[in-house]
Backbone and ligand atoms as CSV (ligand in chain L), in Angstrom:
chain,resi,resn,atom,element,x,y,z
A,1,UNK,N,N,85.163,196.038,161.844
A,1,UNK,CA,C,86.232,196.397,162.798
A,1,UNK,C,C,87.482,195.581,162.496
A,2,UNK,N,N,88.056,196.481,162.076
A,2,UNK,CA,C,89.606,195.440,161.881
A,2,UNK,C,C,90.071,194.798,163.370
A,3,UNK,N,N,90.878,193.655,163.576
A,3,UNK,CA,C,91.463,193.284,164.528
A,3,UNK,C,C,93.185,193.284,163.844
A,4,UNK,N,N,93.964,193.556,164.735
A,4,UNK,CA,C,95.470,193.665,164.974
A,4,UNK,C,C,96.025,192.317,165.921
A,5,UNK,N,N,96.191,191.390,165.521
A,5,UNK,CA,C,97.034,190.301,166.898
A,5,UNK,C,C,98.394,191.341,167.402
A,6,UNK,N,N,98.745,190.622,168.505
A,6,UNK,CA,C,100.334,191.714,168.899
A,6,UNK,C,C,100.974,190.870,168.504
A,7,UNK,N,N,102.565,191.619,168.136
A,7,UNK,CA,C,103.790,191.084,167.440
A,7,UNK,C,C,104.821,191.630,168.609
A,8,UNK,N,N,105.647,190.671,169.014
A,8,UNK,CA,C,107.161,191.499,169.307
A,8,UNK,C,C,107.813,191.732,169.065
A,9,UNK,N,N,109.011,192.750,169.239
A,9,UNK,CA,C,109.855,193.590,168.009
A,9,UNK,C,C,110.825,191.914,168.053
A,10,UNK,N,N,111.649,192.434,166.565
A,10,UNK,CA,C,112.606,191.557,166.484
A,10,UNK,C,C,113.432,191.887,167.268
A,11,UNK,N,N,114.497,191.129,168.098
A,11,UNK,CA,C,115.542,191.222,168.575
A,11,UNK,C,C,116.638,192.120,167.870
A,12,UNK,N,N,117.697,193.222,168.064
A,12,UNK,CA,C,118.172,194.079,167.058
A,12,UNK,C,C,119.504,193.130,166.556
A,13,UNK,N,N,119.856,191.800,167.130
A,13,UNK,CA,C,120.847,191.032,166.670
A,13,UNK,C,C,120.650,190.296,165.247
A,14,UNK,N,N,119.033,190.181,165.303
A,14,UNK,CA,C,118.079,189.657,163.947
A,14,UNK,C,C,118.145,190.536,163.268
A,15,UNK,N,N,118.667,191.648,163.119
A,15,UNK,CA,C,117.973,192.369,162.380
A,15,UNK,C,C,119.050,192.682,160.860
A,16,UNK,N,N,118.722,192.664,160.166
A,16,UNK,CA,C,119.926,193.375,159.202
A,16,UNK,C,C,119.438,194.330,157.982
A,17,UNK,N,N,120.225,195.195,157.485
A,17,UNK,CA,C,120.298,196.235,156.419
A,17,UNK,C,C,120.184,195.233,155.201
A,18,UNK,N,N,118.814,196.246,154.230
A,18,UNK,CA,C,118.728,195.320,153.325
A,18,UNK,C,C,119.618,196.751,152.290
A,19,UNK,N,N,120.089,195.777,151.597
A,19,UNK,CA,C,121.245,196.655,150.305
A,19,UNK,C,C,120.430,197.383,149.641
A,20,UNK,N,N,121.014,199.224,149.502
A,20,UNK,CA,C,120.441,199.885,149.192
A,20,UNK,C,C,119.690,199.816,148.052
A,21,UNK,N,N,120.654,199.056,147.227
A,21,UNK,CA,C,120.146,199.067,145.735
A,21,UNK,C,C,118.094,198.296,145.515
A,22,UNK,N,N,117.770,197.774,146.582
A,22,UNK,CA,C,116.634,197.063,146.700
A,22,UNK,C,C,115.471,198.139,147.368
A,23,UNK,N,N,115.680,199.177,147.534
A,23,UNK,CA,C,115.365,200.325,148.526
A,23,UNK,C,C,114.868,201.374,147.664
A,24,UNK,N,N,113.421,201.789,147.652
A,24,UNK,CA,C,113.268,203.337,147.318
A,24,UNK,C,C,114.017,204.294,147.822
A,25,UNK,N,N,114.575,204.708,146.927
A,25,UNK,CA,C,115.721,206.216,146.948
A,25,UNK,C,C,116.468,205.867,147.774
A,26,UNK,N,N,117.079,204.637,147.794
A,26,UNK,CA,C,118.130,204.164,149.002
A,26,UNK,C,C,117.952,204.770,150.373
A,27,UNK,N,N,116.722,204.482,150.291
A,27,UNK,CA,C,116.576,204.422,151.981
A,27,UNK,C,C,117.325,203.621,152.724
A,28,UNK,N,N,117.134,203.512,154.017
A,28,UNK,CA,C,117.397,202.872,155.211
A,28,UNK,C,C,116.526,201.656,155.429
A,29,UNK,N,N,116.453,200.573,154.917
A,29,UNK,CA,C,115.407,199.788,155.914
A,29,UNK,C,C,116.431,198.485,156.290
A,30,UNK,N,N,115.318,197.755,157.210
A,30,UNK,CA,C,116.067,197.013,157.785
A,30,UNK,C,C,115.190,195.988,157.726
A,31,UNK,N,N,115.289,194.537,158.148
A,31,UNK,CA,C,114.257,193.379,157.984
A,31,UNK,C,C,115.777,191.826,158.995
A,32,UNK,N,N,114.541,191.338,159.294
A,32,UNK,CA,C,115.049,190.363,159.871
A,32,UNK,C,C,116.270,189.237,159.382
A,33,UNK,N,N,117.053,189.248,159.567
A,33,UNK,CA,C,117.917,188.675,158.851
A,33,UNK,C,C,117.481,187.138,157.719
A,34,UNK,N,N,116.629,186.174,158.599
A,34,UNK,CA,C,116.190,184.820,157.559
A,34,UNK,C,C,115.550,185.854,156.666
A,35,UNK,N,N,114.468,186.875,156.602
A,35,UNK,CA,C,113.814,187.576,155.455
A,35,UNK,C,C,114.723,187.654,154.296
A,36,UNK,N,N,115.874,187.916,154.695
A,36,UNK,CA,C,116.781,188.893,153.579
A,36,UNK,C,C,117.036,188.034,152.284
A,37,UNK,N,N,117.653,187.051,152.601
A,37,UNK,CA,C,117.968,185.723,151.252
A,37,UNK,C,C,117.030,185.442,150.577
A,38,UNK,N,N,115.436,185.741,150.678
A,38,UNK,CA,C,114.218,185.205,150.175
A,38,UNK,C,C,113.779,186.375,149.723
A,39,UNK,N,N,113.902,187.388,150.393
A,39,UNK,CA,C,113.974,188.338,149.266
A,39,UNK,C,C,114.902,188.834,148.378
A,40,UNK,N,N,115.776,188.538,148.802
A,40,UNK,CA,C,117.393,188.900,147.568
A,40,UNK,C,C,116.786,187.858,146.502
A,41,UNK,N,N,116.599,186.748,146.288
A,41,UNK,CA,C,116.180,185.658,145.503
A,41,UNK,C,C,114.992,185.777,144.662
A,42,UNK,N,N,113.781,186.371,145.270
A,42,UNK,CA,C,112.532,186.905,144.855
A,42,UNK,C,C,112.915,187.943,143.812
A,43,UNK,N,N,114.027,189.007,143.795
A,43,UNK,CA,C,114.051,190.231,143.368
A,43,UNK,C,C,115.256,189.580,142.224
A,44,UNK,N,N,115.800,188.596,142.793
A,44,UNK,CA,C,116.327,188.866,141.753
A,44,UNK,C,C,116.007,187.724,140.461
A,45,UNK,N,N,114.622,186.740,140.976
A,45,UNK,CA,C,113.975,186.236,139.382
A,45,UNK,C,C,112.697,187.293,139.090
A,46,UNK,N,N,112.822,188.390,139.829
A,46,UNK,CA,C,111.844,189.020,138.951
A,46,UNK,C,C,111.939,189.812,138.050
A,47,UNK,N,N,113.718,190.442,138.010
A,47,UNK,CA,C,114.494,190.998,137.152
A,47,UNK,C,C,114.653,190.147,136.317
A,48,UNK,N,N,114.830,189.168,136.341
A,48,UNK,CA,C,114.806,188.107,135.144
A,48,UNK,C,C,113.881,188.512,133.692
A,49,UNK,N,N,112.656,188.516,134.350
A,49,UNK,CA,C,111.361,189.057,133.607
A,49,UNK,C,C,111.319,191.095,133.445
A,50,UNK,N,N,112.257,191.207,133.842
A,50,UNK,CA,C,112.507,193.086,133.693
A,50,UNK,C,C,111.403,193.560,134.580
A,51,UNK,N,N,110.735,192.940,135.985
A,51,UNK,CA,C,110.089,193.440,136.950
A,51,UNK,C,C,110.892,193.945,137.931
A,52,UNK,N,N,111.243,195.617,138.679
A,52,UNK,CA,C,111.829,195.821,139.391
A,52,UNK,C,C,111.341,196.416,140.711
A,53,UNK,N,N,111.468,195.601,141.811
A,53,UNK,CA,C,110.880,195.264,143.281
A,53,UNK,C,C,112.426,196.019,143.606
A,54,UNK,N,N,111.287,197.219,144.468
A,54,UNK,CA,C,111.856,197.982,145.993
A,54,UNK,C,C,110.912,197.866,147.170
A,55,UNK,N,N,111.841,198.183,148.071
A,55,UNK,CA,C,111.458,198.300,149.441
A,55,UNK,C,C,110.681,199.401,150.108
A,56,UNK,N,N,109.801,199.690,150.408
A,56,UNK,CA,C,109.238,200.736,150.764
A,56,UNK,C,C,109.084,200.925,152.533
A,57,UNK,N,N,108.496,199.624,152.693
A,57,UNK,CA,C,108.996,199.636,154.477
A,57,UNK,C,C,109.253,198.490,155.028
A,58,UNK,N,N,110.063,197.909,155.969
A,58,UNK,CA,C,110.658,197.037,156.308
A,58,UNK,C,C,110.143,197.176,157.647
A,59,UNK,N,N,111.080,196.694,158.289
A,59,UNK,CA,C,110.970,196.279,160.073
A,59,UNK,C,C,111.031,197.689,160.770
A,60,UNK,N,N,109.891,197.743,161.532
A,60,UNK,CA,C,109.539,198.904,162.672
A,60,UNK,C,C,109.317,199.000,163.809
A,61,UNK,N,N,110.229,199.751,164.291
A,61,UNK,CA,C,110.541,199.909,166.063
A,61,UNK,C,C,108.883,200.313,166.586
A,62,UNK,N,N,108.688,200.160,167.413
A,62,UNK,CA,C,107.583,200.360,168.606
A,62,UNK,C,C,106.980,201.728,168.458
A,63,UNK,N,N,108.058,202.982,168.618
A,63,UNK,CA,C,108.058,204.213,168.545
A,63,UNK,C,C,107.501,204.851,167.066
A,64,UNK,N,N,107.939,203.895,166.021
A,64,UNK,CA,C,107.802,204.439,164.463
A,64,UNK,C,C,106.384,203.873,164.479
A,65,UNK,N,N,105.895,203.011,164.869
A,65,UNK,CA,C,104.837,202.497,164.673
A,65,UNK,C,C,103.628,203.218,165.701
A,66,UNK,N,N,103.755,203.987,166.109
A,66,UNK,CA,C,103.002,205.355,167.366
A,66,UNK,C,C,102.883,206.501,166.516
A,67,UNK,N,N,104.178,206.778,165.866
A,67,UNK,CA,C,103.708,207.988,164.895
A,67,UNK,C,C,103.406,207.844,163.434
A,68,UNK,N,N,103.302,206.189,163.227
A,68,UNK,CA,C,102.292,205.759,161.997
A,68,UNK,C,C,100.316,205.897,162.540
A,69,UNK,N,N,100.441,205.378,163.448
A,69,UNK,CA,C,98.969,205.135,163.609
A,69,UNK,C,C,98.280,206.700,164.022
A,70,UNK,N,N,99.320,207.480,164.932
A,70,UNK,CA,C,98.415,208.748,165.257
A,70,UNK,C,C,98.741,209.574,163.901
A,71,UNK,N,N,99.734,209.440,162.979
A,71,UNK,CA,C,99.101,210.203,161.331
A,71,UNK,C,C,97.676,209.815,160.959
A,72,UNK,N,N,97.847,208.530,160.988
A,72,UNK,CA,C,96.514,207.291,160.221
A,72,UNK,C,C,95.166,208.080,161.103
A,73,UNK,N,N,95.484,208.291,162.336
A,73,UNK,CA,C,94.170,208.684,163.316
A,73,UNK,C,C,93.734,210.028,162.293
A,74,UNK,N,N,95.298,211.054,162.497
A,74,UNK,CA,C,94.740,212.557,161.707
A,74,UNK,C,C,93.754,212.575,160.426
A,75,UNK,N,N,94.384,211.314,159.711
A,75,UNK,CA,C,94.530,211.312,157.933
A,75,UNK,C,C,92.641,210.625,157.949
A,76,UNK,N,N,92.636,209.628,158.564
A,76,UNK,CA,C,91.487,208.880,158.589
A,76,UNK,C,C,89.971,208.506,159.514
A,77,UNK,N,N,90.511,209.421,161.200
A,77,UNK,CA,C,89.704,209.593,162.092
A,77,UNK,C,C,89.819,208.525,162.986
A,78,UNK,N,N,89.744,208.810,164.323
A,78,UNK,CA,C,90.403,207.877,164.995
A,78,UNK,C,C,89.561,206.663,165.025
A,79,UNK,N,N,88.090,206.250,164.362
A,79,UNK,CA,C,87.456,205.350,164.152
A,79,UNK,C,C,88.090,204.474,163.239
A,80,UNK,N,N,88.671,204.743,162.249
A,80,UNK,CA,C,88.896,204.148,161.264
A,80,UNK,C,C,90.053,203.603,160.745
A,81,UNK,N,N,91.442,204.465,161.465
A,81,UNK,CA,C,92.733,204.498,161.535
A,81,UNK,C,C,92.981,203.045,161.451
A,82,UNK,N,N,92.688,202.036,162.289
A,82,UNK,CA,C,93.209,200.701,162.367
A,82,UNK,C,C,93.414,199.666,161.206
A,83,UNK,N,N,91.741,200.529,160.437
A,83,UNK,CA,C,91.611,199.863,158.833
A,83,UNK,C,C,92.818,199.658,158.423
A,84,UNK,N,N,93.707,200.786,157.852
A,84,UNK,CA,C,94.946,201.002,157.405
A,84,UNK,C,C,96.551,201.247,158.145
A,85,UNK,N,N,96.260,201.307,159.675
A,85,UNK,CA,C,97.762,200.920,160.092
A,85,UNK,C,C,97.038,200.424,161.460
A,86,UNK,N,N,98.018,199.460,161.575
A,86,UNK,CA,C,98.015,198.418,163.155
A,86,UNK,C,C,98.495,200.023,163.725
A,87,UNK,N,N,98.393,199.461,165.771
A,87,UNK,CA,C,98.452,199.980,166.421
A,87,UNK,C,C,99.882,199.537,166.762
A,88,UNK,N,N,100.225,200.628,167.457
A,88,UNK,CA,C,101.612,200.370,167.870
A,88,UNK,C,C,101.728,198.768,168.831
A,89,UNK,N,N,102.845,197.764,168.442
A,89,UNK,CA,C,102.698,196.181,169.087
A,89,UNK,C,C,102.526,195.880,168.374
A,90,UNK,N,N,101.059,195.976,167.281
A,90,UNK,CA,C,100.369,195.115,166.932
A,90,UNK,C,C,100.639,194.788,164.945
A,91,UNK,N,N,101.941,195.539,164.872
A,91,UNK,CA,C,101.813,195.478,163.180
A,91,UNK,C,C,102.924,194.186,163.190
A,92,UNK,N,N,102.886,193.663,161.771
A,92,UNK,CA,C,103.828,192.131,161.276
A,92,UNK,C,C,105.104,193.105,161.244
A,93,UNK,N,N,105.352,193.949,160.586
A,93,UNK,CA,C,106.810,194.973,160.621
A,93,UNK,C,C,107.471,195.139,161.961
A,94,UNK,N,N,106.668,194.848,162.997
A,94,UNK,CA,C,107.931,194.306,164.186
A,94,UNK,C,C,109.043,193.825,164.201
A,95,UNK,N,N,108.135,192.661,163.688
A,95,UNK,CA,C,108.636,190.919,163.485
A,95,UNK,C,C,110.112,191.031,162.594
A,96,UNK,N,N,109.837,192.112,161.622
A,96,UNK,CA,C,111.693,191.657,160.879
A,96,UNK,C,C,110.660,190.833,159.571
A,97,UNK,N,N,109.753,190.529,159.372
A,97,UNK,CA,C,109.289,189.849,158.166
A,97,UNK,C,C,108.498,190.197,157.243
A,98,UNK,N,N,107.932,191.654,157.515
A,98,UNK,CA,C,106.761,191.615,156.846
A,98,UNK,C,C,107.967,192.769,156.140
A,99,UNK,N,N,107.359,192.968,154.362
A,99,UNK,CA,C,108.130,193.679,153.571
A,99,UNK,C,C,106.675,194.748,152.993
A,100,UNK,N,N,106.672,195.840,153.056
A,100,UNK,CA,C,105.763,196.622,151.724
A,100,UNK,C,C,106.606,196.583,150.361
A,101,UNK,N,N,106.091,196.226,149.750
A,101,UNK,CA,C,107.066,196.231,148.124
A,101,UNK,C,C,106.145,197.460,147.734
A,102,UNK,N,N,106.935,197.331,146.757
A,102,UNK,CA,C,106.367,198.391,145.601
A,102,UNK,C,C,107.714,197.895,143.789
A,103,UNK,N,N,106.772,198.939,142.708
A,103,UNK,CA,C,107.699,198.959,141.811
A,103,UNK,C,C,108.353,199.892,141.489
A,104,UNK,N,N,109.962,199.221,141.173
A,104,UNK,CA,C,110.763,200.919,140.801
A,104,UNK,C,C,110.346,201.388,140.005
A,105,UNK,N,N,109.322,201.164,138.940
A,105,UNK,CA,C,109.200,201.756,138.085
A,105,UNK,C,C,107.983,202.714,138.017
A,106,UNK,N,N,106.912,202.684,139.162
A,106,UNK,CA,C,105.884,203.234,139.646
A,106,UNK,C,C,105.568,204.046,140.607
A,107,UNK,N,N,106.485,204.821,140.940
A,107,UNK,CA,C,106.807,205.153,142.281
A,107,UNK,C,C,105.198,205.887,142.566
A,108,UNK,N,N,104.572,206.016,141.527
A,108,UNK,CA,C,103.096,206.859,141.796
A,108,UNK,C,C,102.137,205.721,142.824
A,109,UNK,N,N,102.424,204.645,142.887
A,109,UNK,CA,C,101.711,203.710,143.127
A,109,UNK,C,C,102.355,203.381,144.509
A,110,UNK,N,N,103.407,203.718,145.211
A,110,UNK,CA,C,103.628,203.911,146.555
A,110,UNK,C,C,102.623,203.534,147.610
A,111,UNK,N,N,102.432,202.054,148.145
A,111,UNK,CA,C,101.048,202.268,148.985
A,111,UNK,C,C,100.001,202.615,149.011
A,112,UNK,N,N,99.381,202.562,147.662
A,112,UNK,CA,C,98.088,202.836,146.896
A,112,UNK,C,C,97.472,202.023,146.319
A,113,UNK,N,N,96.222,201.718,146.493
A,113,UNK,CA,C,95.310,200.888,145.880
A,113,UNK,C,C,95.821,200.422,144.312
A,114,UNK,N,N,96.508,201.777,143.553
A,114,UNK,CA,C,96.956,201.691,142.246
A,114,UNK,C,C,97.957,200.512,142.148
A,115,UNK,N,N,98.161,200.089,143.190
A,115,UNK,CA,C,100.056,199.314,143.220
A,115,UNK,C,C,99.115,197.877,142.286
A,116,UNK,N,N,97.994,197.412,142.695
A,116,UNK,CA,C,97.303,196.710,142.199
A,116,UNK,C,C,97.570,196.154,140.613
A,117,UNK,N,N,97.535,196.884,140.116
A,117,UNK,CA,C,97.520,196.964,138.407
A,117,UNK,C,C,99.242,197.302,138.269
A,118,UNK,N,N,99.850,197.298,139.150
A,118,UNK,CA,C,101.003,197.116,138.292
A,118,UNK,C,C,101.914,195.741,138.095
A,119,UNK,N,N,102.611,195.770,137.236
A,119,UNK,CA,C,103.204,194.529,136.903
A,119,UNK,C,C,104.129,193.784,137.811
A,120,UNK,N,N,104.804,194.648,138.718
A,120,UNK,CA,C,105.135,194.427,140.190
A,120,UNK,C,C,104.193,193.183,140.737
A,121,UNK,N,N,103.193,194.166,141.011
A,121,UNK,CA,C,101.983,193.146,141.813
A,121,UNK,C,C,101.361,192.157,141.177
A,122,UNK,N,N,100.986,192.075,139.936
A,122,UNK,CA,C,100.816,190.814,139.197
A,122,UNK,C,C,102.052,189.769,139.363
A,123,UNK,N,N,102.961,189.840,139.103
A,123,UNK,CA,C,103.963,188.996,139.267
A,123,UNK,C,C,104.499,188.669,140.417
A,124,UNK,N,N,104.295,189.124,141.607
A,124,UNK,CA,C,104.328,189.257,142.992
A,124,UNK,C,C,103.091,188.005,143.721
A,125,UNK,N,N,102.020,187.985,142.839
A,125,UNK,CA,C,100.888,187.183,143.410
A,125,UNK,C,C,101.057,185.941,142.825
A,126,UNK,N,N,101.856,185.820,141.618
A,126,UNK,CA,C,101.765,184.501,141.017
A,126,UNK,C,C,103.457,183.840,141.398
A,127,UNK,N,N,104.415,184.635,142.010
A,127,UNK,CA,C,105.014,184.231,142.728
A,127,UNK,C,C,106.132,184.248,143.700
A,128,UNK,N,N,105.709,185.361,144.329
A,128,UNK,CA,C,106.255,185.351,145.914
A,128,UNK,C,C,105.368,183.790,146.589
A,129,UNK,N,N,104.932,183.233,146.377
A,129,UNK,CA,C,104.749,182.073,147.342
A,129,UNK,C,C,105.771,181.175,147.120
A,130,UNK,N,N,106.658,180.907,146.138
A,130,UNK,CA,C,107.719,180.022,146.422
A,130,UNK,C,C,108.551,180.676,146.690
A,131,UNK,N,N,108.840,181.859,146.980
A,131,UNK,CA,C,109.848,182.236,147.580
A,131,UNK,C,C,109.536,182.369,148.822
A,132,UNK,N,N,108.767,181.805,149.627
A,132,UNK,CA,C,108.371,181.857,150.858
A,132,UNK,C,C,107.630,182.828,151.239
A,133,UNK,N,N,106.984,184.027,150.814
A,133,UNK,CA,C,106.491,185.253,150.853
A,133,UNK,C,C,104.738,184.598,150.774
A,134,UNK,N,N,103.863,185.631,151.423
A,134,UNK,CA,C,102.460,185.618,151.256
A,134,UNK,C,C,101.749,186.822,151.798
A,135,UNK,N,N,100.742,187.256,151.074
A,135,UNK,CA,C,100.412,188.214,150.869
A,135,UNK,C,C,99.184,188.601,152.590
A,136,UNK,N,N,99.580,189.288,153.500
A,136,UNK,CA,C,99.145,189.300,154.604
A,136,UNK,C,C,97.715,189.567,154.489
A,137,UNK,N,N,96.976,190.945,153.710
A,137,UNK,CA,C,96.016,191.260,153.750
A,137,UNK,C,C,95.398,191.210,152.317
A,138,UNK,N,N,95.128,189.757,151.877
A,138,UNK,CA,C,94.334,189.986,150.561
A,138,UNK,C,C,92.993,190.419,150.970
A,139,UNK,N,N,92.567,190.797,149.956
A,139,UNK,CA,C,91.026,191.363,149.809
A,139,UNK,C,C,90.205,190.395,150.382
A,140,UNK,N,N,89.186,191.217,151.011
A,140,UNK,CA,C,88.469,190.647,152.362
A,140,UNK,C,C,88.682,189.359,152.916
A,141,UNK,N,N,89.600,190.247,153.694
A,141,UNK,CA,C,90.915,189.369,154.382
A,141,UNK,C,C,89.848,188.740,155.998
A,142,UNK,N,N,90.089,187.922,156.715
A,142,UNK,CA,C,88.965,187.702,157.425
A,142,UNK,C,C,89.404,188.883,159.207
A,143,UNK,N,N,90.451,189.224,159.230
A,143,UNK,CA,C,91.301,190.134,160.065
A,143,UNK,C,C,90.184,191.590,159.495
A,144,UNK,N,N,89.767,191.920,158.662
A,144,UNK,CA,C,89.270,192.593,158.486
A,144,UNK,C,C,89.957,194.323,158.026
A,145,UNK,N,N,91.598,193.815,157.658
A,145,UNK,CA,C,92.002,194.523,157.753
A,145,UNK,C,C,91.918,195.189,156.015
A,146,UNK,N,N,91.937,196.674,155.604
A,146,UNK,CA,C,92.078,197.147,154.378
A,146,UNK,C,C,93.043,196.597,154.186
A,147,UNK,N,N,92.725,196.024,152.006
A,147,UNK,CA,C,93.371,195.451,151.411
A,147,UNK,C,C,94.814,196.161,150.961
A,148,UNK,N,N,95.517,195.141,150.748
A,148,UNK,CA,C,97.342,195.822,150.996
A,148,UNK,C,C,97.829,194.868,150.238
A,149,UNK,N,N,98.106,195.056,148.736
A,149,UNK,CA,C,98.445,194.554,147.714
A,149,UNK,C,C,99.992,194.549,147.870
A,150,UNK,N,N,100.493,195.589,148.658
A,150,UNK,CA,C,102.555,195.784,148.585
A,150,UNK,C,C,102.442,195.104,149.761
A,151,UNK,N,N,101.948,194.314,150.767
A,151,UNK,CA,C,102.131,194.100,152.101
A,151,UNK,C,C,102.498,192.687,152.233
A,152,UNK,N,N,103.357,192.311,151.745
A,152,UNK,CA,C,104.038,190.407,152.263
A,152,UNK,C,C,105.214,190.364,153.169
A,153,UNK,N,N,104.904,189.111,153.778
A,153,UNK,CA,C,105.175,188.514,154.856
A,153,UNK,C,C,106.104,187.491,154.990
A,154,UNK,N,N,107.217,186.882,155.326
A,154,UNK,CA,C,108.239,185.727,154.973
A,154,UNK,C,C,107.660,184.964,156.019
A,155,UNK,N,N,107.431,183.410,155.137
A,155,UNK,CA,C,107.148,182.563,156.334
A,155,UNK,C,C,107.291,181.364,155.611
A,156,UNK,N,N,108.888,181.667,155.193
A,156,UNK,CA,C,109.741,180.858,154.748
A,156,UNK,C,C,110.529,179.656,155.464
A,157,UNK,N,N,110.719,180.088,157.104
A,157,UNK,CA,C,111.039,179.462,157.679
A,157,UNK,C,C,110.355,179.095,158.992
A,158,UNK,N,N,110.728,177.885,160.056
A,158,UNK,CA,C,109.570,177.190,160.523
A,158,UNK,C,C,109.281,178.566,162.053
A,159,UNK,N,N,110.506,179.219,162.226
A,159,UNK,CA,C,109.915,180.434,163.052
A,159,UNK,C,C,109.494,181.416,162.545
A,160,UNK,N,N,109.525,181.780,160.892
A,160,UNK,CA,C,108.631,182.954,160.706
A,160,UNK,C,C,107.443,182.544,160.633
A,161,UNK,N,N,107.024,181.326,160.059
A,161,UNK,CA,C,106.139,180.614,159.957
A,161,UNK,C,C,104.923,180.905,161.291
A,162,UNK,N,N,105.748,179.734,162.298
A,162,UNK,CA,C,104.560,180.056,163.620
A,162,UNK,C,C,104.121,181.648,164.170
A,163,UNK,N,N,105.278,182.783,164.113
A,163,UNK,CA,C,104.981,184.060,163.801
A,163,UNK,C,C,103.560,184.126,163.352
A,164,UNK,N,N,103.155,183.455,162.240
A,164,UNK,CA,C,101.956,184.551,161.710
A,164,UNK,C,C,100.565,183.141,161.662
A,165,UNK,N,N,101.263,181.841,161.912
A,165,UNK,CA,C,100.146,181.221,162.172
A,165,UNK,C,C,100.451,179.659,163.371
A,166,UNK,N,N,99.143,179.942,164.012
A,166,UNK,CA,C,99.468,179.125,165.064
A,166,UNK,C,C,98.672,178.053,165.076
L,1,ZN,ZN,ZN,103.075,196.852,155.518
């Protein structure tokens, strides 16, 4: 049984637009403002190495996160749904901190077990931790939640920090 802790949304004064250019198909996302510099910084020594990190989902309102979990219910049965998306409250994408990455160069690998094996995610595990980033749900995670290789978290600073551990 997966467990979900609750999160509260970020405040919308926290919140800021991350630059399109960091964004699958220049989307819209948004992330907590301390997030943003640690990931601008992350992305841009991983281009260093010709690894190119987009955004796939950022910070999520209350409402977006209701018509994530009742898809997840359709897609997966309402037993099981939680495996793969928190309940509305209860996801880190409230917070303004938690990022799904992915690679521009993989777009097949979008939130898929596949994201695993790409060079994105290898280089993502050996180091998003100094950039303040950590990986929320590694493999048998004790939350019990399905493993989520694009799913990190900023807890870069001493309030994102207590955020995710107390
Ligand atoms: Zn996520």
């Amino acid at each position: 049984m997966a467990i979900h802790y609750p999160y509260e949304c970020a405040e919308e004064k926290d919140l800021i637009q991350i630059p399109l250019a960091y964004c699958r198909n220049q989307r819209h996302f948004y992330c907590h403002r301390d997030t943003l510099p640690a990931f601008i910084s992350l992305c841009d020594a991983a281009k260093i190495v010709d690894i190119h990190l987009v955004v796939i989902s950022g910070f999520r309102d209350l409402a977006f996160q209701t018509e994530l979990y009742e898809d997840a219910q359709r897609r997966h049965g309402v037993e099981s749904a939680s495996l793969w998306v928190a309940p509305s409250g209860h996801s880190e994408h409230h917070t303004g901190y938690a990022l799904d990455l992915a690679d521009k160069n993989h777009p097949e690998t979008d939130d898929e077990p596949g994201f695993e094996s790409t060079p994105a995610a290898a280089w993502l595990l050996a180091n998003a931790p100094s950039h303040g980033f950590e990986l929320s749900f590694p493999k048998d995670n004790l939350q019990g939640v399905g493993y989520e290789p694009w799913h990190w978290r900023f807890c870069g600073t001493p309030t994102a920090r207590k955020r995710f551990h107390n």
